[in-house]
C-alpha positions in Angstrom: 19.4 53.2 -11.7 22.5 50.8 -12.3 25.7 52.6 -11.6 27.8 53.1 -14.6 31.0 51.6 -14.4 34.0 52.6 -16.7 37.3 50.7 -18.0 39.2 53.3 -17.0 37.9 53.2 -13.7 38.4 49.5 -13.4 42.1 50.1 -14.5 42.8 52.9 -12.3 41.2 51.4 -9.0 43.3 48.6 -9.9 46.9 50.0 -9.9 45.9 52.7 -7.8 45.1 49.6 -4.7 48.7 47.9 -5.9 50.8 51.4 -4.5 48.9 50.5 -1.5 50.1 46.9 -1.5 46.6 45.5 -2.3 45.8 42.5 -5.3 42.1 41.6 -5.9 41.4 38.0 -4.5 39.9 37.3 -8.5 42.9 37.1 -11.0 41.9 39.2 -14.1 43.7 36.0 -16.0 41.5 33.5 -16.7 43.6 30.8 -16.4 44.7 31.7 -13.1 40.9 32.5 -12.5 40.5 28.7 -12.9 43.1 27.4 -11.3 42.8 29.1 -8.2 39.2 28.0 -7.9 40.6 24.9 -8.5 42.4 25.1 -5.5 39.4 25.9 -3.1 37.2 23.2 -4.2 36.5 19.8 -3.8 37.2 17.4 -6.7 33.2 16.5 -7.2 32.6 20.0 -7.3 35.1 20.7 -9.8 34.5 17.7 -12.1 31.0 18.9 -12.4 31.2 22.4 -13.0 34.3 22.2 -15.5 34.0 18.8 -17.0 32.6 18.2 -20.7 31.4 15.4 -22.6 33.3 12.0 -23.8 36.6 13.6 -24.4 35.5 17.0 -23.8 36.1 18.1 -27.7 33.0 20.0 -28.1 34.8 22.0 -24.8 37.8 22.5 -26.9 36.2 23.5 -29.9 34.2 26.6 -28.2 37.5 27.7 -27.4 39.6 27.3 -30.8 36.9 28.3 -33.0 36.6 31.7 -30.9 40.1 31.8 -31.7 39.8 31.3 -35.5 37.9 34.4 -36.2 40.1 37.5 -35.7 39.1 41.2 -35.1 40.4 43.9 -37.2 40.6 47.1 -35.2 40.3 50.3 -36.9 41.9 53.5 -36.1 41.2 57.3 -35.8 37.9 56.5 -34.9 37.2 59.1 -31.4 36.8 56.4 -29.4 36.7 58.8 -26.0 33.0 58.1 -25.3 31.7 55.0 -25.1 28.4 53.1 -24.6 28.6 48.9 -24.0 24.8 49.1 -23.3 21.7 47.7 -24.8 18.1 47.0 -24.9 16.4 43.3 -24.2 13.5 42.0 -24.0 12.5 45.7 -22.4 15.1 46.0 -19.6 18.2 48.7 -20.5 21.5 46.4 -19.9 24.7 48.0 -19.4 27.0 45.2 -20.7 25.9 42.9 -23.8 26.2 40.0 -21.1 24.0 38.0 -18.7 24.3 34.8 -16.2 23.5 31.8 -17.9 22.1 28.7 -15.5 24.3 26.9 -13.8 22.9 24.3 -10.7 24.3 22.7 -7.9 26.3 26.2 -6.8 25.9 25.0 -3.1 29.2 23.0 -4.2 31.2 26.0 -4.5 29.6 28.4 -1.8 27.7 27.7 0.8 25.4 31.3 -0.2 25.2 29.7 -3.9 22.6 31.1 -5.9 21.9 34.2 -3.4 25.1 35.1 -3.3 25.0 35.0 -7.3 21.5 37.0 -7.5 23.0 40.1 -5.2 25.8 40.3 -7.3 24.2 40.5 -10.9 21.6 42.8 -9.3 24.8 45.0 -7.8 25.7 45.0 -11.2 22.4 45.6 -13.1 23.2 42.1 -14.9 20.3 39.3 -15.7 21.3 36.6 -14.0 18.7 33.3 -15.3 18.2 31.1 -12.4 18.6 27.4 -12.5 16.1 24.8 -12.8 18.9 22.9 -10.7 19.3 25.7 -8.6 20.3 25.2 -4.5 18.1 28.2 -3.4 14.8 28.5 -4.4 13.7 31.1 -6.9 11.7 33.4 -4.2 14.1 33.7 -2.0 16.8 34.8 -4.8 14.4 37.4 -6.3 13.6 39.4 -3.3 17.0 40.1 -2.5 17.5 40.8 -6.5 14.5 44.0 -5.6 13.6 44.6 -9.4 16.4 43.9 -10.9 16.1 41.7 -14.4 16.4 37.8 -14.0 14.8 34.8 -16.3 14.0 31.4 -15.2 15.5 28.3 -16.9 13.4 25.6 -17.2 14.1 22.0 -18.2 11.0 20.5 -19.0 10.4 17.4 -16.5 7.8 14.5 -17.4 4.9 16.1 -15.3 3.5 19.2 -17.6 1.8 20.0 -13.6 5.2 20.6 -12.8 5.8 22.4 -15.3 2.9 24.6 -15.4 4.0 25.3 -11.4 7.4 26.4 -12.0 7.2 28.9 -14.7 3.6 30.4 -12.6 6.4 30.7 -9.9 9.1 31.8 -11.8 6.4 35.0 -13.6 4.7 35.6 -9.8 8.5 36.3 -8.2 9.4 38.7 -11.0 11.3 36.8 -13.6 10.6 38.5 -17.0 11.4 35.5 -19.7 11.5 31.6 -19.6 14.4 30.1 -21.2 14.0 26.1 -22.0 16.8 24.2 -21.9 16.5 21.8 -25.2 19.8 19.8 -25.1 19.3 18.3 -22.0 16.4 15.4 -22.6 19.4 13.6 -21.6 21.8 13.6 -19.3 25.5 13.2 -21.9 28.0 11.2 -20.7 30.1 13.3 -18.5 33.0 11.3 -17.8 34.6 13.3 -14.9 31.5 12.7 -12.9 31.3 9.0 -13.5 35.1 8.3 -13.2 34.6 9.9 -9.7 30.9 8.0 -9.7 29.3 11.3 -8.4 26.0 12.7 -9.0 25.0 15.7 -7.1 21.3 15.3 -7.4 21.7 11.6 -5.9 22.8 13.7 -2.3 19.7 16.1 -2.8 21.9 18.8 -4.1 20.5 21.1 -6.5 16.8 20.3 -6.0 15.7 23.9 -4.5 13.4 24.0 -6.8 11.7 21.2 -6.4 11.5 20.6 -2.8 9.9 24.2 -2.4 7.3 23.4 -5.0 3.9 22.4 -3.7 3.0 20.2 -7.6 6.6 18.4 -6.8 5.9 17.9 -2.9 1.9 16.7 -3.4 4.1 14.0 -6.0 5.8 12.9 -3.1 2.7 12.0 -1.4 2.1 9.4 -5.1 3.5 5.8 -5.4 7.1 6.8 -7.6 7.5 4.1 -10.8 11.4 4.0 -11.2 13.0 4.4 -14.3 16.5 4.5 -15.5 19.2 4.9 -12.7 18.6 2.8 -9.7 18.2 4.7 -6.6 18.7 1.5 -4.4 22.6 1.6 -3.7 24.7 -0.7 -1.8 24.3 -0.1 2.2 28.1 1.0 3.3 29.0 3.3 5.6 29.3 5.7 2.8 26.1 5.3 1.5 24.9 6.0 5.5 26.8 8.8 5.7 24.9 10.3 2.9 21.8 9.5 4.0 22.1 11.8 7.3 24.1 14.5 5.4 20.6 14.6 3.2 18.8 14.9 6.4 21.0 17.7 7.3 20.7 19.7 4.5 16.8 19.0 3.2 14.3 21.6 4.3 12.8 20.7 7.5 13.9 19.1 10.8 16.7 16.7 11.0 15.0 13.8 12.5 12.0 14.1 11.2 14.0 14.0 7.7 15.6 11.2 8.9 12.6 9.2 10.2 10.1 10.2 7.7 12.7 9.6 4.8 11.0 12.3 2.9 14.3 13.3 1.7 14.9 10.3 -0.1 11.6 10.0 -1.4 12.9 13.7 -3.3 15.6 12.4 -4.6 14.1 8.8 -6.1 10.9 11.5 -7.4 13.2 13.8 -9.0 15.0 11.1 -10.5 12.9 9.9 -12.0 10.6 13.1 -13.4 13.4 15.9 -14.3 13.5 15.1 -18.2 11.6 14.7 -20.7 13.1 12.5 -23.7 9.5 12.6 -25.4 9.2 16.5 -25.4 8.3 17.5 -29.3 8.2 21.1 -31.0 4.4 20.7 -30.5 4.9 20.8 -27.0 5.6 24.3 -26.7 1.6 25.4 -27.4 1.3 24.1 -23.8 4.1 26.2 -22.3 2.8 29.5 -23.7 -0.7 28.6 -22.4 1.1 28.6 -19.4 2.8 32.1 -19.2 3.1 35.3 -21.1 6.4 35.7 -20.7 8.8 35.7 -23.3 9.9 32.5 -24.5 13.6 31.9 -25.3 15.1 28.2 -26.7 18.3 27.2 -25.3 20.4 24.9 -27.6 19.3 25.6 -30.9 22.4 24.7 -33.2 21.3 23.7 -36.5 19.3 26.8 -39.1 16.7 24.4 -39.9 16.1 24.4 -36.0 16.1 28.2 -35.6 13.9 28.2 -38.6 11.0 26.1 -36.8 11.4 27.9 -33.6 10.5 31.2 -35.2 7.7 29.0 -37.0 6.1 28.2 -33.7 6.6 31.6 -32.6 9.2 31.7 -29.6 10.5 35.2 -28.4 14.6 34.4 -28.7 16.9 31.7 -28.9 20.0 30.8 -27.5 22.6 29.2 -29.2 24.2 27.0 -27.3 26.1 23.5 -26.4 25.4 23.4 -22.9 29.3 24.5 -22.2 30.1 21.2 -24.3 28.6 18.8 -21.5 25.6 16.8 -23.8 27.4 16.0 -26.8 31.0 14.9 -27.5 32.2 16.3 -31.0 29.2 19.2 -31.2 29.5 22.0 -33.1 30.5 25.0 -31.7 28.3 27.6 -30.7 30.5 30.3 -32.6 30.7 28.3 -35.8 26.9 27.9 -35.8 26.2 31.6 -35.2 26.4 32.7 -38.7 24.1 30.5 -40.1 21.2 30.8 -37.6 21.4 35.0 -38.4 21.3 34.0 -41.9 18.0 32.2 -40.7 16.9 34.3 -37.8 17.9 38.2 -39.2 16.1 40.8 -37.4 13.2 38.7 -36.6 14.1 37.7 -32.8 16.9 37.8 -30.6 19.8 35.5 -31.3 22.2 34.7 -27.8 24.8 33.0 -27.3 26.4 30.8 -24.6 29.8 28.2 -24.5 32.9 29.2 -24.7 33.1 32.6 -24.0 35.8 33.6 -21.5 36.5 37.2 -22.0 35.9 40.5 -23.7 37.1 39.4 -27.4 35.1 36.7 -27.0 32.0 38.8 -26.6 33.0 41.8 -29.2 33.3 38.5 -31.8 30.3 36.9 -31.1 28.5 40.6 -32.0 30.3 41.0 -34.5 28.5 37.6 -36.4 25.1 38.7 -34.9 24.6 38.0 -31.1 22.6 40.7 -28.9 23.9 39.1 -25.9 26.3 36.7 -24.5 25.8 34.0 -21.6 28.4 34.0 -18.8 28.7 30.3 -17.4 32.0 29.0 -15.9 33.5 32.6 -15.4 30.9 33.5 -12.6 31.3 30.1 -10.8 35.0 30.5 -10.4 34.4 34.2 -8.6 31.6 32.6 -6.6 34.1 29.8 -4.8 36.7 32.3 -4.6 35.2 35.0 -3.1 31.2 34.7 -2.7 29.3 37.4 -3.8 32.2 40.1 -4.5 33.7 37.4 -6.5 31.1 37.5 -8.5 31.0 40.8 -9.4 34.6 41.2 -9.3 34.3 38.7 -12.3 31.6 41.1 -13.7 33.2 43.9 -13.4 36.6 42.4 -15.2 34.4 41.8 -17.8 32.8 44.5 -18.7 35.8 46.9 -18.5 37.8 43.8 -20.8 34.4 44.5 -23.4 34.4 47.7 -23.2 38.4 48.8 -23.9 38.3 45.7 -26.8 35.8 47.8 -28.5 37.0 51.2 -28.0 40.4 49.7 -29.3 38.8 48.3 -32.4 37.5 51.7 -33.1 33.3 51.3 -31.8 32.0 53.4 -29.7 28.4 51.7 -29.8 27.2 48.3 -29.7 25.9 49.1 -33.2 29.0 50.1 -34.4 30.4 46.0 -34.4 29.7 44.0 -37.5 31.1 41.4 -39.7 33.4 44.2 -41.1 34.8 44.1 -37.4 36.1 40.9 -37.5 37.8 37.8 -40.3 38.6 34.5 -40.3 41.5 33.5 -40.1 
């Protein structure tokens, strides 16, 4: 069983370590937070995992519209016990909160993704691994035990590929499939292309892939090019890369470097990871493909929410992808109370982008949610600190969640509603 970890605790252990003369290595301000992963990584890394779309306005609006709605804490209430815990999808969840995907975590810690897994397992937290992942899914669910964690899939142009990662992704424990909708395409992230970086191009954040025996029998096919050309300039740059792929692809150096297998990954996944084409119809295939739980990621509009119930999905997540795919998107809080109106009771409604603490979360209830996603927060604990970043982030959170709703007078999950809360 998950140890139970109080607020109080949190607090104490805290000041209790500053008589000693000690400070946690993670900052319990979020700003700082940032900033002081800021400090430790590259400015690739960082451009991908903070940067937006366009002008990054759908960033700032997760953020401001959060901000809008106010809570209204209520008093007398005998707040002295309290219970942040809840029930989904059949796992018991002490915090209303799980790890939403994020790929290419090699950038920020050399452990990435398994460093990530231990910790929400530590923690009794899903983490949902990413399609773009830098460890493949195995290897992070045996050191998870049984522990929950989903699978993330982004649906590439082979339905064999497909069909192989989510067989995977059930056969190493995972207990739902989450499909990422918004990203058919990749937006136009202009921190990457002002620094002209790509991870993906230096076969980082293809774990997946390259330990997938439908994606490594493709390599073995002629590959029809489309889109981005895979044929750059020769500089010593673009040499350098080539042996720092040979390095870091699975296999022996020169054999990666005289086979060119690696790069052979790189053009196939290319030119397969999305799937522009993919149609509401498509989704008969997926569940003849699994029967796990089936939850859309990016549903924004109620009409949307409205035909994913039609075509029978398990959940849905309402999300902007952090505000990376679409400049001047709606926020995910400001599209929350519509898709309940929609959605009720019927399934359960997430929600990821833009939240960065433990009012953020109680809000986000409050209008509906059952759970929150956990994005940026995580990453920043991960390149501080590895794996006790992580939960050190985790940990922060929970105990933030849990005093915001003692303080507003719940003691339950069930207790926060819409007469918790106001715009303002």
């Amino acid at each position: 069983m998950t140890k139970k970890y109080s607020a109080l605790d949190r607090q104490k252990s805290i000041y209790i370590n500053g008589l000693a003369g000690k400070k946690s290595k993670i900052p319990t301000d979020l700003c700082r937070l940032k900033e002081k992963a800021k400090k430790a990584m590259n400015p690739q890394a960082f451009g991908y995992i903070e940067g937006g779309a366009g002008n990054e306005s759908t960033m700032r609006s997760n953020r401001s519209d959060f901000d809008r709605w106010k809570i209204i804490p209520r008093m007398l209430k005998d707040v002295s016990s309290r219970d942040t815990s809840i029930e989904l999808f059949g796992h018991h969840l002490p915090s209303p909160f799980l790890l939403s995907p994020v790929g290419v975590l090699e950038m920020v810690h050399p452990k990435a993704d398994l460093a990530v897994g231990k910790a929400a397992a530590s923690m009794g937290v899903p983490m949902i691994f990413s399609n773009q992942a830098s460890v493949p899914m195995e290897k992070v669910s045996a050191a998870m035990a049984n522990q929950p964690r989903w699978f993330q899939l982004y649906w590439s142009k082979s339905n064999a590929l497909v069909k192989s990662l989510v067989q995977r992704a059930e056969k190493c424990g995972c207990t739902a499939i989450v499909v990422t909708l918004d990203t058919t395409l990749l937006g136009w992230r202009t921190r990457d292309l002002d620094l002209a970086y790509l991870p993906f191009l230096q076969g980082k954040g293809i774990a997946q892939y390259t330990s997938d025996p439908v994606f490594l029998d493709m390599l073995n096919q002629p590959t029809v090019e489309e889109g981005i050309s895979t044929k750059p300039p020769i500089t010593f740059t673009t040499i350098s890369s080539i042996f720092s792929l040979a390095k870091t692809y699975p296999g022996g150096f020169i054999n990666n470097l005289t086979s060119g297998i690696p790069l052979k990954a790189v053009r196939q996944f290319i030119n397969i990871y999305s799937r522009p084409s993919l149609q509401w119809e498509d989704l008969a295939f997926l569940r003849s493909c699994t029967k796990l739980p089936i939850i859309l990621k990016g549903i924004l509009h109620p009409s949307d929410a409205q035909k994913a119930l039609d075509y029978g999905v398990d959940g849905i997540m309402v999300s902007n992808h952090g505000g990376r795919q679409v400049d001047g998107s709606i926020s995910t809080i400001a599209a929350l109370p519509s898709i309940m109106d929609v959605v009720k009771d019927q399934v359960p409604v997430l929600l990821d982008s833009g939240i960065r603490g433990g009012a953020d979360i109680f809000k986000a209830i409050a209008l509906g949610a059952k759970a929150v996603g956990i994005g940026r927060l995580f990453v920043y604990g991960l390149t501080i600190d590895g794996e006790e970043g992580v939960k050190q982030v985790i940990r922060n959170l929970m105990a933030d969640f849990e005093l915001t709703m003692g303080l507003s007078g719940c003691k339950t999950i069930s207790e926060i509603n819409r007469d918790c809360i106001i715009k303002g």
